[in-house]
C-alpha positions as CSV (number, residue, x, y, z in Angstrom):
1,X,-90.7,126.1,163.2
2,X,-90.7,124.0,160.0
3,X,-94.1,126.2,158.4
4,X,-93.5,129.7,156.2
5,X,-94.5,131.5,159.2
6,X,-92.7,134.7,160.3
7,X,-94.0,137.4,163.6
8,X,-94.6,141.1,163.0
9,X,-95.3,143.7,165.8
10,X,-97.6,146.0,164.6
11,X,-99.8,144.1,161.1
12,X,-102.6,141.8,161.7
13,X,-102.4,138.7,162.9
14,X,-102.9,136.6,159.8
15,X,-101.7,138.6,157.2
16,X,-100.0,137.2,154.0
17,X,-96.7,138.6,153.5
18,X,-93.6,138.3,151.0
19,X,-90.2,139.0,152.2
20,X,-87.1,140.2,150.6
21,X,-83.4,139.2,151.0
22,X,-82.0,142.1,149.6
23,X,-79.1,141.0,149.7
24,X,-79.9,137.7,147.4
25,X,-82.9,138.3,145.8
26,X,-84.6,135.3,147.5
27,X,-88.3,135.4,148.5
28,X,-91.0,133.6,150.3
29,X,-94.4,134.2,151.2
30,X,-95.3,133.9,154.8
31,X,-97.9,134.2,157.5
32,X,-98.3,136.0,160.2
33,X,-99.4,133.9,163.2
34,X,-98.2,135.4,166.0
35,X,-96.4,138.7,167.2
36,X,-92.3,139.5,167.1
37,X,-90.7,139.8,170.6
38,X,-87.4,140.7,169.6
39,X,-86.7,144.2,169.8
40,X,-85.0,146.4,166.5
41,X,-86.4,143.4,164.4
42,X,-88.9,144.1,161.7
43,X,-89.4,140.6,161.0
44,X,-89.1,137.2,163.2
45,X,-88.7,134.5,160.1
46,X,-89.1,130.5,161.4
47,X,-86.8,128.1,160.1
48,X,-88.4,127.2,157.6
49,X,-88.5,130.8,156.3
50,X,-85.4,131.8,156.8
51,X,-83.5,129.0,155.0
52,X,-85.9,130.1,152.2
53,X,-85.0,133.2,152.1
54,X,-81.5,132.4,152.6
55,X,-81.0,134.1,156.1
56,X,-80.8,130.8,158.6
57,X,-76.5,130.7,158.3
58,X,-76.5,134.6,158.9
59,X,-79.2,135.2,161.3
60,X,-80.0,139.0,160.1
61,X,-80.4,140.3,157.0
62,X,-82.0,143.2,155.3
63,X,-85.3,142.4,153.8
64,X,-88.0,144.3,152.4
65,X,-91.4,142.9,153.4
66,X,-94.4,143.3,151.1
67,X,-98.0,142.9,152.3
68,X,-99.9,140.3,149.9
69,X,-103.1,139.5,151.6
70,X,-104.1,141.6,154.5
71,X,-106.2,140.2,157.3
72,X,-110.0,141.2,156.3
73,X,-111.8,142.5,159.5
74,X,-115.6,141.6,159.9
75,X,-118.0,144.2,160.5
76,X,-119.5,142.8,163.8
77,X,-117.7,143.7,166.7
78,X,-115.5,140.7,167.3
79,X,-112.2,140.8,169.0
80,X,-109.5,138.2,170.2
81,X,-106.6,137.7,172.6
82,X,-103.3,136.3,172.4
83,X,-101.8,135.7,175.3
84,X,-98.2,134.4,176.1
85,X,-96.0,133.2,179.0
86,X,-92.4,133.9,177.9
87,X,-89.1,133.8,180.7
């Protein structure tokens, strides 16, 4: 909650990313821990992120998210699994 961490459904866990307000022109570089559960969201900011990017007293905003350091893959055949309880 209080790290520069946001979710994403679909890029690799791990992943360095910048987001956009488009609105304000505020940006932050985050990771990408863990994977969105919202639906229609691009982007699942934490606190921490969104009050840096200015979208904590709105909730949603439009942002433009801009891969910085993608996840490197090794060669060997390794593989993980995130698992989650959510009600």
């Amino acid at each position: 909650m209080h790290a520069m961490t946001a979710a994403h459904r679909t890029l690799p866990l791990g992943t360095i990313v910048r987001v956009t307000n488009l609105q304000t022109g505020h940006t932050a570089l985050v990771g990408l821990p863990t994977r969105s559960v919202h639906p229609g969201r691009v982007l699942d900011l934490s606190l921490a992120a969104a009050h840096k990017v200015d979208v904590y007293l709105p909730g949603v905003a439009e942002v433009r998210v801009e891969v910085m350091k993608p996840q490197r893959r090794s060669r060997r055949r390794e593989w993980a699994v995130q698992i989650g309880s959510l009600a």
